[in-house]
Backbone bond lengths (Angstrom), bond angles and torsions (degrees), N, CA, C in turn:
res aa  C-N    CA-C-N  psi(-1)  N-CA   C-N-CA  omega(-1)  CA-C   N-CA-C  phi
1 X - - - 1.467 - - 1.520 109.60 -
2 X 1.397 111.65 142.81 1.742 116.24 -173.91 1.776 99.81 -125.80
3 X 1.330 105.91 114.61 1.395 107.18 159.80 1.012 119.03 -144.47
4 X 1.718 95.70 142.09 1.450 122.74 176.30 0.975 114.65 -110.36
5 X 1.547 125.13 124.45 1.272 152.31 159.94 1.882 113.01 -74.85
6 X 1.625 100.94 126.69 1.837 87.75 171.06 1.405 96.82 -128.88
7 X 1.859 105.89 125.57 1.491 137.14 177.69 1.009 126.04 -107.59
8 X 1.310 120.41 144.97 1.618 106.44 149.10 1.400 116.00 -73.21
9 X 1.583 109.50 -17.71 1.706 95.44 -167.78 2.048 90.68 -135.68
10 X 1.281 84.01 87.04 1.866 94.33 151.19 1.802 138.45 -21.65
11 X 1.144 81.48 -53.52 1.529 112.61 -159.39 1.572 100.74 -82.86
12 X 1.370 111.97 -12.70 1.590 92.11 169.90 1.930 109.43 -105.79
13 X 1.197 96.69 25.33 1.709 98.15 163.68 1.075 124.31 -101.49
14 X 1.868 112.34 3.09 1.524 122.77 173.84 1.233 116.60 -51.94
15 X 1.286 122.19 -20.50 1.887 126.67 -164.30 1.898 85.68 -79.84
16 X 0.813 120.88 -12.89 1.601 107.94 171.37 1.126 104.97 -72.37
17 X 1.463 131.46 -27.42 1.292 127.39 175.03 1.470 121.30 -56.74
18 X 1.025 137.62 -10.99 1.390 145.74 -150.52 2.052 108.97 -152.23
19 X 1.572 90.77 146.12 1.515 96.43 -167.02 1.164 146.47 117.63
20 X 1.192 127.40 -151.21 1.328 111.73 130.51 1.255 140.08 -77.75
21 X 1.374 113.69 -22.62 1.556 123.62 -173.83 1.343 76.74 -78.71
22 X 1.290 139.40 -89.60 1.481 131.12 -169.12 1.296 127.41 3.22
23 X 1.339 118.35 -67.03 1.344 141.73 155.82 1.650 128.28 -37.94
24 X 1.371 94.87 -40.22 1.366 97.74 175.49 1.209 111.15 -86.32
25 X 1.441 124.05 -40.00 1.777 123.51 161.59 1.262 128.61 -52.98
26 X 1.946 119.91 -24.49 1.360 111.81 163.51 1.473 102.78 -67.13
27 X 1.144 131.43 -30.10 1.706 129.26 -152.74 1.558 88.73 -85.74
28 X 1.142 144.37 0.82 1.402 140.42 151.23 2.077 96.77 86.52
29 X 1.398 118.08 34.74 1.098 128.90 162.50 1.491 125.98 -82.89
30 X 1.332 125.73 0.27 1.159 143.48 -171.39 1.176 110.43 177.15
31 X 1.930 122.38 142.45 1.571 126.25 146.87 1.733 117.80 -98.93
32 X 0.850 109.58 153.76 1.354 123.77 -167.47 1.727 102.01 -133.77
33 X 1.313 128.66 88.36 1.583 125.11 166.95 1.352 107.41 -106.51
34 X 1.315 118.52 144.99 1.730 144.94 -166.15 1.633 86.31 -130.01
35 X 1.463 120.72 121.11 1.007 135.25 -168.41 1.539 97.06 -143.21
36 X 1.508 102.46 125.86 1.539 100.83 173.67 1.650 123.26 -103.95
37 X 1.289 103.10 141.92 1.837 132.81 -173.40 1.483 96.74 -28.38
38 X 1.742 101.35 -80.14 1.303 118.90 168.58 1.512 131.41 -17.18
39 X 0.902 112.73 -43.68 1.896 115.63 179.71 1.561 108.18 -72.58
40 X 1.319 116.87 1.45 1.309 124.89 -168.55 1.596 112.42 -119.93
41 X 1.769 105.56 -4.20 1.576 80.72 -168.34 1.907 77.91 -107.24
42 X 1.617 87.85 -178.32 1.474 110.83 -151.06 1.933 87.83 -101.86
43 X 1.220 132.13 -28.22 0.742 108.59 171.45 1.540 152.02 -68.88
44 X 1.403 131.33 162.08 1.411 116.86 -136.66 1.727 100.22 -75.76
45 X 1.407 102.14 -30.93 1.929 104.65 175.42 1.547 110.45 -82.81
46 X 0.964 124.60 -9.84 1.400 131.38 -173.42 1.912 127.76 87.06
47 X 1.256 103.15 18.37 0.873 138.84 -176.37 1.793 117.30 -40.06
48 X 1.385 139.38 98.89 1.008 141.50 -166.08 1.408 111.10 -109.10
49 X 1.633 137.62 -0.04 1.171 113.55 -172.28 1.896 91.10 -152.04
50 X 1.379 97.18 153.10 1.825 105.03 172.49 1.909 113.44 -119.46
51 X 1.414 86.48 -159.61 1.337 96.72 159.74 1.398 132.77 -106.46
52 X 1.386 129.73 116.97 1.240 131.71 -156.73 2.003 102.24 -53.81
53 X 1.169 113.49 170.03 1.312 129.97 -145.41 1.573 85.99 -117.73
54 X 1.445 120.31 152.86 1.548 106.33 -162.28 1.453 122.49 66.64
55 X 1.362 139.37 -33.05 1.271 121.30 148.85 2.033 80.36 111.62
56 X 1.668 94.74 137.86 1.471 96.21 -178.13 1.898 96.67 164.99
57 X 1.070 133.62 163.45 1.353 156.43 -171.15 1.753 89.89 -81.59
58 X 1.216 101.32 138.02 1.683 113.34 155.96 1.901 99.62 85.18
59 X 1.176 110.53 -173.90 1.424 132.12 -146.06 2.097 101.64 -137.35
60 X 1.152 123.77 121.81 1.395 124.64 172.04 1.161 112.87 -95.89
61 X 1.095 148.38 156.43 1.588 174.79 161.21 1.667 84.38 -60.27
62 X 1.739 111.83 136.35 1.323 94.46 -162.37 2.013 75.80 -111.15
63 X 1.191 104.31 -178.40 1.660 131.68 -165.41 1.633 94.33 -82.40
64 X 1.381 149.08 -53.98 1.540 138.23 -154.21 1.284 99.55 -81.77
65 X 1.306 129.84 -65.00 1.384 120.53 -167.52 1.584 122.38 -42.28
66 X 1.844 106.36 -44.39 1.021 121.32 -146.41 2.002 106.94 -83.31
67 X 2.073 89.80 -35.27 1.230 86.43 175.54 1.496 105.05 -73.71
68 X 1.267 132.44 -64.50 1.146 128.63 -174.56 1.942 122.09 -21.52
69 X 0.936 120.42 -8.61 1.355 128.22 -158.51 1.491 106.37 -114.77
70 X 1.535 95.64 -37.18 1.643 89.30 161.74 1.215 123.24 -76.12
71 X 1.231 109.12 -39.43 1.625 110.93 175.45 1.213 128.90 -55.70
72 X 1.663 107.63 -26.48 1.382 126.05 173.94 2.295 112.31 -54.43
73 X 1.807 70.06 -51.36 1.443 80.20 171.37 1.250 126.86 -63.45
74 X 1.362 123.30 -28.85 1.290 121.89 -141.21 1.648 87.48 -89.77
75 X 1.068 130.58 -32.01 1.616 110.63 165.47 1.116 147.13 -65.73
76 X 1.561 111.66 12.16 1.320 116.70 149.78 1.451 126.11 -138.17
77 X 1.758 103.60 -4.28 1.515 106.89 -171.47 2.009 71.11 -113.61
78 X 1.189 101.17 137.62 2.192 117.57 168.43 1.618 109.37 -123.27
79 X 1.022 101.63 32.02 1.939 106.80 173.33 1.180 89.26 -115.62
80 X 1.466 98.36 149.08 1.443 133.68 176.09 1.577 110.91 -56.28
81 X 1.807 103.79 141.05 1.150 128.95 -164.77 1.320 109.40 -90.00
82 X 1.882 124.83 84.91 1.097 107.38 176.21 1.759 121.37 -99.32
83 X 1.555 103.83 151.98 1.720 122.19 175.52 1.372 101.18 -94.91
84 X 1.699 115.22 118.84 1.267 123.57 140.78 1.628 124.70 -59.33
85 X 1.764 124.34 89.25 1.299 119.38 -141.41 1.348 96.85 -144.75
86 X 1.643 125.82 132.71 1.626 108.31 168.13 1.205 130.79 -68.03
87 X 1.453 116.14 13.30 1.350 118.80 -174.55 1.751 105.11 -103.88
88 X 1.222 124.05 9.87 1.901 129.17 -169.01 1.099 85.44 -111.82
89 X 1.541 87.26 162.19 1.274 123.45 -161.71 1.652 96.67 -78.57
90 X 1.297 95.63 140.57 1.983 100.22 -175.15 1.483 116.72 -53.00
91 X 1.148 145.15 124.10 1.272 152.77 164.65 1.649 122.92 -55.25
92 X 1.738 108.90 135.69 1.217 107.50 -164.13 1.398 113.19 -164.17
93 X 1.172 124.65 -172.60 1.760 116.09 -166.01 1.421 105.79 -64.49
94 X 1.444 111.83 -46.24 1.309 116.15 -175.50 1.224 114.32 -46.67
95 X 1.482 119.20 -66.79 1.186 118.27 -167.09 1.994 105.79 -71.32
96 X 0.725 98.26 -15.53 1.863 104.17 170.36 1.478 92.60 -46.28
97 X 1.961 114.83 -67.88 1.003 140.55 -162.23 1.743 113.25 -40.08
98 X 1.626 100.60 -53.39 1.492 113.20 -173.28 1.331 98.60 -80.82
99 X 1.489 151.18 -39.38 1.571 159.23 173.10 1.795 84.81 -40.74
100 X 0.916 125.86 -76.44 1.616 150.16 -131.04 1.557 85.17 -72.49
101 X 1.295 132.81 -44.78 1.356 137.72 169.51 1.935 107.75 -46.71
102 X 1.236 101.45 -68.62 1.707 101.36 -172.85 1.379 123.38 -64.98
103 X 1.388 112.15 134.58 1.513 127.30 -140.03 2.040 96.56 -99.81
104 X 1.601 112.55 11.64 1.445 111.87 169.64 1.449 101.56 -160.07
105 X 1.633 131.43 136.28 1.054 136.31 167.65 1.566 117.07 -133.64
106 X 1.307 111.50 156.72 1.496 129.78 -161.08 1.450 102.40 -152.00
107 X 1.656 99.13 104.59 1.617 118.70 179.88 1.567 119.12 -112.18
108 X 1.235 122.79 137.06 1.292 123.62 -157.12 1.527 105.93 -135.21
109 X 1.392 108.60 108.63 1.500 109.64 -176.59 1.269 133.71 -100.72
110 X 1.048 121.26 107.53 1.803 135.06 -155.26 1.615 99.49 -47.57
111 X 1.176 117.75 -160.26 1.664 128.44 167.09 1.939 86.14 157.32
112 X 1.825 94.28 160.63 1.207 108.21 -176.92 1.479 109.19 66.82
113 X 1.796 94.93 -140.43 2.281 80.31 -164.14 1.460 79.40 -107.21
114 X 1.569 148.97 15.73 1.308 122.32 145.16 1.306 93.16 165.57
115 X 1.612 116.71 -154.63 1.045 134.24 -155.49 2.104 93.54 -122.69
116 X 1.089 119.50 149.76 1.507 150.27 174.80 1.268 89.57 -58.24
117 X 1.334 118.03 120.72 2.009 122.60 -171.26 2.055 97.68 -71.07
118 X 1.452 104.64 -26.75 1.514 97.18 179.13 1.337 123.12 -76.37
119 X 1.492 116.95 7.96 1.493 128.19 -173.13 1.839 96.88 -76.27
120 X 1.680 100.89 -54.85 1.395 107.50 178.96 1.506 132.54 -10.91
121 X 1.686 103.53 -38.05 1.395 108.93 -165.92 1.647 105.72 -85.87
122 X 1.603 108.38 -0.02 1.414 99.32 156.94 1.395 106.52 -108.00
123 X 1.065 122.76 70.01 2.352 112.90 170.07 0.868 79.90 -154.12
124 X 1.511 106.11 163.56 1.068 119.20 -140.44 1.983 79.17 -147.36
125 X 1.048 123.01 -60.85 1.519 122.46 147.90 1.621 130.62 -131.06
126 X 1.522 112.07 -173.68 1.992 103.91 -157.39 1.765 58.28 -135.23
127 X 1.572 87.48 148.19 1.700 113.86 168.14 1.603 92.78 -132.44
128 X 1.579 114.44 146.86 1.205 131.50 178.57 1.432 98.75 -117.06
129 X 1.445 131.90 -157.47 1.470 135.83 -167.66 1.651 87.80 -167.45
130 X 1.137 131.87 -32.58 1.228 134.62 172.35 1.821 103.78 148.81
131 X 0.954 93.55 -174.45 2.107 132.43 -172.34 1.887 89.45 -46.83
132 X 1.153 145.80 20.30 1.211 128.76 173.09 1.201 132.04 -150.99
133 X 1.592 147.68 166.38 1.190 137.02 -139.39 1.647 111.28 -118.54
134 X 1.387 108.32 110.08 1.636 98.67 -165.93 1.779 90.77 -100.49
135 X 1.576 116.17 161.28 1.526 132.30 176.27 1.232 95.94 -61.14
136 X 1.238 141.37 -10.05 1.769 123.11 176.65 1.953 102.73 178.23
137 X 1.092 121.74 -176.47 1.430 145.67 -178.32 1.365 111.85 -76.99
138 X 1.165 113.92 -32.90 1.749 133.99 175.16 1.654 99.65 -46.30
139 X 1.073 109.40 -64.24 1.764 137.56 -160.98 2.086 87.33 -52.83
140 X 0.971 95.70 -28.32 1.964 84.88 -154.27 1.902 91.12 -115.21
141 X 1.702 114.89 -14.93 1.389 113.24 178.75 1.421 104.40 -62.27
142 X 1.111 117.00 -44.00 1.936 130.78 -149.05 1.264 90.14 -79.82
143 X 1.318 143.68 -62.92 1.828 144.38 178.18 0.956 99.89 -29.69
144 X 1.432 112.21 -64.82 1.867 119.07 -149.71 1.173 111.31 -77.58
145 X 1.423 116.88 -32.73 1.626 121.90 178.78 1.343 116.79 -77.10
146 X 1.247 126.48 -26.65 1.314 146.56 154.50 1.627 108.18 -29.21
147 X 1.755 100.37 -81.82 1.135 117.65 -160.78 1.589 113.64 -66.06
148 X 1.863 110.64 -18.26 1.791 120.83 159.22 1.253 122.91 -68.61
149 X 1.796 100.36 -21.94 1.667 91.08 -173.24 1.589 108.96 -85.74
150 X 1.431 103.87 -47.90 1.646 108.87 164.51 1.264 151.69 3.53
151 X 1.718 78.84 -45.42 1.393 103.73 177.22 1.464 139.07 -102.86
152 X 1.649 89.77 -0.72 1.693 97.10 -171.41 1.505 92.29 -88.10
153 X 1.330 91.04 149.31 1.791 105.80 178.26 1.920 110.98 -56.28
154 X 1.496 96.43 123.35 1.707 105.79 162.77 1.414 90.94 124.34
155 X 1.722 127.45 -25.47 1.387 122.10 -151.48 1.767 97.07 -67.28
156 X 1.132 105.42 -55.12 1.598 114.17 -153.12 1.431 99.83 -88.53
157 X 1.169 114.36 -10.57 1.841 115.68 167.04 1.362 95.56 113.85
158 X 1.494 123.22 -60.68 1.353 126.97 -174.19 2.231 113.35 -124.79
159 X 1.106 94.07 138.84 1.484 108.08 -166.49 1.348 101.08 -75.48
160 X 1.641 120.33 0.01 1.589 108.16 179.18 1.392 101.60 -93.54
161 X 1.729 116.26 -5.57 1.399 126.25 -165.01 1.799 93.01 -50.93
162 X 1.105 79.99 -63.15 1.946 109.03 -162.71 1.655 117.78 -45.02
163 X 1.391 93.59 -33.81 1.520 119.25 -158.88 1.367 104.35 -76.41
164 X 1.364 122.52 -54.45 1.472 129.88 -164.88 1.566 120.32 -101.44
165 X 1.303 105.59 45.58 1.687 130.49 -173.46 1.124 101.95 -114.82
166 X 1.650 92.89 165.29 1.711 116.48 175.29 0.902 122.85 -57.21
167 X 1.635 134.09 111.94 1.600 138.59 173.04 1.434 97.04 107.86
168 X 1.439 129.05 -7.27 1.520 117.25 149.99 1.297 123.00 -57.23
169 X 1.503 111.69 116.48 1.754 119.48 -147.68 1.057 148.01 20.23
170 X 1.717 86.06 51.41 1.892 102.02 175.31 1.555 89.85 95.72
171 X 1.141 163.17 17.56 1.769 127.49 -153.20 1.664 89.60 -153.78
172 X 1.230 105.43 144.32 1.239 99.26 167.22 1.397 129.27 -90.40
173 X 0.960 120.88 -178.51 1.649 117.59 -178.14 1.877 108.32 -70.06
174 X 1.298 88.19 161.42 1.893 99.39 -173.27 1.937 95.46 -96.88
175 X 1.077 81.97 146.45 1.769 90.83 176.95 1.662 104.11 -37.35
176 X 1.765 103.76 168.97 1.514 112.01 175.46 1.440 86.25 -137.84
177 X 1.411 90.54 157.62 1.483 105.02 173.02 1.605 125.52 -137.58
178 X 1.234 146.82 109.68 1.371 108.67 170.42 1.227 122.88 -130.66
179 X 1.744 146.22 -134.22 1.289 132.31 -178.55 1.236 116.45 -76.60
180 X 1.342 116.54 146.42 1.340 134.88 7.18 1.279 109.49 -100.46
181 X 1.429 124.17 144.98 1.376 145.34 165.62 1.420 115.18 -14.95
182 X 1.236 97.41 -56.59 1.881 106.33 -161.22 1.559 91.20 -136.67
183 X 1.487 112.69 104.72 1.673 111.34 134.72 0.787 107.81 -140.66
184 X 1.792 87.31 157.21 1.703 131.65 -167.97 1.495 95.57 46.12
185 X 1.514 131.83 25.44 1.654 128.83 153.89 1.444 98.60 99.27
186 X 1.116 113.97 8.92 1.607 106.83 151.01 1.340 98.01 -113.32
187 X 1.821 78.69 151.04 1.600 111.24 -145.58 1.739 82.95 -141.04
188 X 1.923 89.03 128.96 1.549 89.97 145.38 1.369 148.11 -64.19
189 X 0.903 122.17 131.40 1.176 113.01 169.64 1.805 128.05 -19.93
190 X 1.326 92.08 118.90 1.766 98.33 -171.17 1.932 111.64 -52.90
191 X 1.330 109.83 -29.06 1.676 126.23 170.24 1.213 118.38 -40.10
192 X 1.015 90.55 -51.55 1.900 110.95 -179.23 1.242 122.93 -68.50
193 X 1.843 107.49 -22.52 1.581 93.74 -173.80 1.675 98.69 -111.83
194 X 1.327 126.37 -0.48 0.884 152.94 165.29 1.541 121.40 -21.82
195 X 1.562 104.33 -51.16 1.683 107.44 -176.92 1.434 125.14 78.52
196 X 1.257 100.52 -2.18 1.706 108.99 159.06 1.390 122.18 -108.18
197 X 1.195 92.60 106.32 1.645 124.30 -169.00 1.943 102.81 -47.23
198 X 1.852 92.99 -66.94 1.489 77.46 178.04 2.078 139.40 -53.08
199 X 1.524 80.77 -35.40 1.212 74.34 177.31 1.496 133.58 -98.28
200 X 1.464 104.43 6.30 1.701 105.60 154.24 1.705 119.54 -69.69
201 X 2.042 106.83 -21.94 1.385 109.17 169.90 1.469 107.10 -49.09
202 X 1.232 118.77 -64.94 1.434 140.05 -145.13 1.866 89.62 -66.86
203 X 1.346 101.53 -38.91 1.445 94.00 -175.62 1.494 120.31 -59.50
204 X 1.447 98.22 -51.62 1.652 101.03 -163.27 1.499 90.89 -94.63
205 X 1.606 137.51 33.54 1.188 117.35 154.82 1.613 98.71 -106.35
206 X 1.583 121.25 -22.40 1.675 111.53 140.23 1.167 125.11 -19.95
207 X 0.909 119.09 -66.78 1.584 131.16 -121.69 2.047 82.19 -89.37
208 X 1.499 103.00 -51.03 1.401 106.16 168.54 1.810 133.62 -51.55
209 X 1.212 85.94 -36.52 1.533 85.72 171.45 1.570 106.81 -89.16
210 X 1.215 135.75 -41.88 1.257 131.43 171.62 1.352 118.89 -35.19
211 X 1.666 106.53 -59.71 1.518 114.54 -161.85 1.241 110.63 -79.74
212 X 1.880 121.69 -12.19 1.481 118.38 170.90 1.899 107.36 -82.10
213 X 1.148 106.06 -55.72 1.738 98.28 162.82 1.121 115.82 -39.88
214 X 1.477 155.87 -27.35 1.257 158.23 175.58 1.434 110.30 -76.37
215 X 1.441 99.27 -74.34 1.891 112.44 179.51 1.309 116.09 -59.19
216 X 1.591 116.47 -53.09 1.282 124.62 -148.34 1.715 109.22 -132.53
217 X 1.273 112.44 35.92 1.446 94.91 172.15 1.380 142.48 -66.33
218 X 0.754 120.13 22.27 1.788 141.77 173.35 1.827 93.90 -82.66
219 X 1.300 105.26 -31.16 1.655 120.38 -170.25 1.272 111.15 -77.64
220 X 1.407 108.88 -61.14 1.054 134.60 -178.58 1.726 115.06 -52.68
221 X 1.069 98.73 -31.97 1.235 111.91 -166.74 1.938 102.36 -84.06
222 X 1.306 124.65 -10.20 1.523 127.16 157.06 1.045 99.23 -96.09
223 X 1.438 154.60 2.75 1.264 113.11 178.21 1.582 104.50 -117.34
224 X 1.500 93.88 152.51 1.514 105.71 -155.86 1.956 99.54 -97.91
225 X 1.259 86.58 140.31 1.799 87.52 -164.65 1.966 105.20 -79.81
226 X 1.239 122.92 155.04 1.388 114.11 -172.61 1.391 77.98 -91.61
227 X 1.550 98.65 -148.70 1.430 135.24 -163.79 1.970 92.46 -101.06
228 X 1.705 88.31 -48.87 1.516 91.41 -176.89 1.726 115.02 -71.56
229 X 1.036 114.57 -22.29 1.499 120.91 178.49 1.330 107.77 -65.52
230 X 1.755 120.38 -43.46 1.519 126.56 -174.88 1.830 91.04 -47.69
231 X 1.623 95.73 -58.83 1.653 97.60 -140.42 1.728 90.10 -58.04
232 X 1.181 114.79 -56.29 1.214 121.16 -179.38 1.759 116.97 -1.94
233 X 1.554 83.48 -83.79 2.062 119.94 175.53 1.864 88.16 -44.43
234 X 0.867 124.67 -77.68 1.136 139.01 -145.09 2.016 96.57 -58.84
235 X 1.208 97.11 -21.29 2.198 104.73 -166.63 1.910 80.64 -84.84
236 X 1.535 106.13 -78.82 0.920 88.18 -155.49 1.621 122.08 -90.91
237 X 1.179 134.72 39.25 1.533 147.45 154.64 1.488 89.32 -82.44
238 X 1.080 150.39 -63.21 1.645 152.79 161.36 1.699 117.98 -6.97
239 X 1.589 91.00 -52.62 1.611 108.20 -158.01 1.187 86.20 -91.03
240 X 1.564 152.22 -45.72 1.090 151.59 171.55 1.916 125.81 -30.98
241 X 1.042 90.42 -53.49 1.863 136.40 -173.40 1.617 98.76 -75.96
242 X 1.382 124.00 -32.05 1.325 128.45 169.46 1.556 118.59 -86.74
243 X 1.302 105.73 -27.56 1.417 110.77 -158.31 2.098 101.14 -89.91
């Protein structure tokens, strides 16, 4: 996978350097280029943003530099041109999921009160992060690109890494536990140390549907229950009710 990011500020995509993503970018599993706005505009200071037209507070990202830079790109990176923008559609595993599929990406990071409405006719889509106002596009690039790279096979070492996480079909993850057993008298769960494989499944696929009906029912409420989920709910709401 090849992605290009276009910034004013480069230098804060170094944290890809380090980590795990780090690791997986020396192993030549992904490129990651931070390409700046600036080297593209024509003016003599390098100048990327004006005063909006109609009259208003703040400074816009002006239209030449910005298109020019995609286009620059677009002859060798052919994945879609996405805007970190408050106007896109909110960002989420899924779409992590479908990103994580395409084999070239092109990210474009706003600053000031936005981007030149004639830029539009090069994006291809606007990603949001949610309901609030970050100092620039940078802030919401690094999450999202994160959570695309994650997922491509080799990153996390093992492909079950990826698989058995929060928002895998709606549900959140089931508690973790590890040594020691008992402190200060909390105690793991007796299931866990148990040695029966199946039924620590059955447990912590409880524990997942429980804790998204609790936390997250907006979540809960897409995901469609199996046959095994009934019996599941149905064993241990039982064992609960007894105990």
């Amino acid at each position: 996978m090849r992605i290009d990011i276009l910034t004013l500020f480069p230098g804060m995509f170094d944290l890809f350097n380090e980590s795990i993503i780090g690791r997986a970018k020396e192993k030549g599993l992904f490129e990651i280029n931070a390409v700046n706005i600036r080297d593209y505009s024509k003016d003599r200071h390098r100048k990327v943003d004006d005063y909006p037209y109609g009259g208003g507070s703040g400074l816009v990202m002006t239209v030449q530099p910005i298109t020019d830079a995609i286009r620059a790109l677009k002859e060798e990176n052919k994945g879609p041109v996405i805007f970190l923008g408050p106007k896109g559609k909110t960002f989420n595993q899924e779409t992590a999921r479908q990103l994580s599929e395409e084999e070239h990406l092109i990210f474009l990071c706003g600053h000031y009160e936005g981007i030149d409405e004639r830029i539009y006719d090069e994006i291809d889509m606007e990603i949001s992060l949610g309901d609030f106002i970050l100092t620039g596009g940078e802030m919401a690039a690094i999450p999202i690109i994160d959570s695309i790279l994650r997922l491509k096979a080799g990153v996390l070492g093992t492909d079950d890494s990826s698989v058995e996480e929060s928002f895998s079909e709606n549900l959140l993850e089931y508690p973790q536990y590890t040594r020691p057993d008992d402190y200060e008298g909390k105690r793991v769960p007796d299931i866990l140390l148990s040695g029966h494989h199946e039924n620590i499944r059955q447990w912590r696929r409880y524990m997942m549907l429980t804790t998204t009906m609790e936390r997250r029912p907006d979540l809960y409420k897409k995901h469609t229950l199996s046959r095994d989920d009934q019996k599941i709910l149905k064993k241990f709401s039982k064992e609960e009710k007894n105990d």
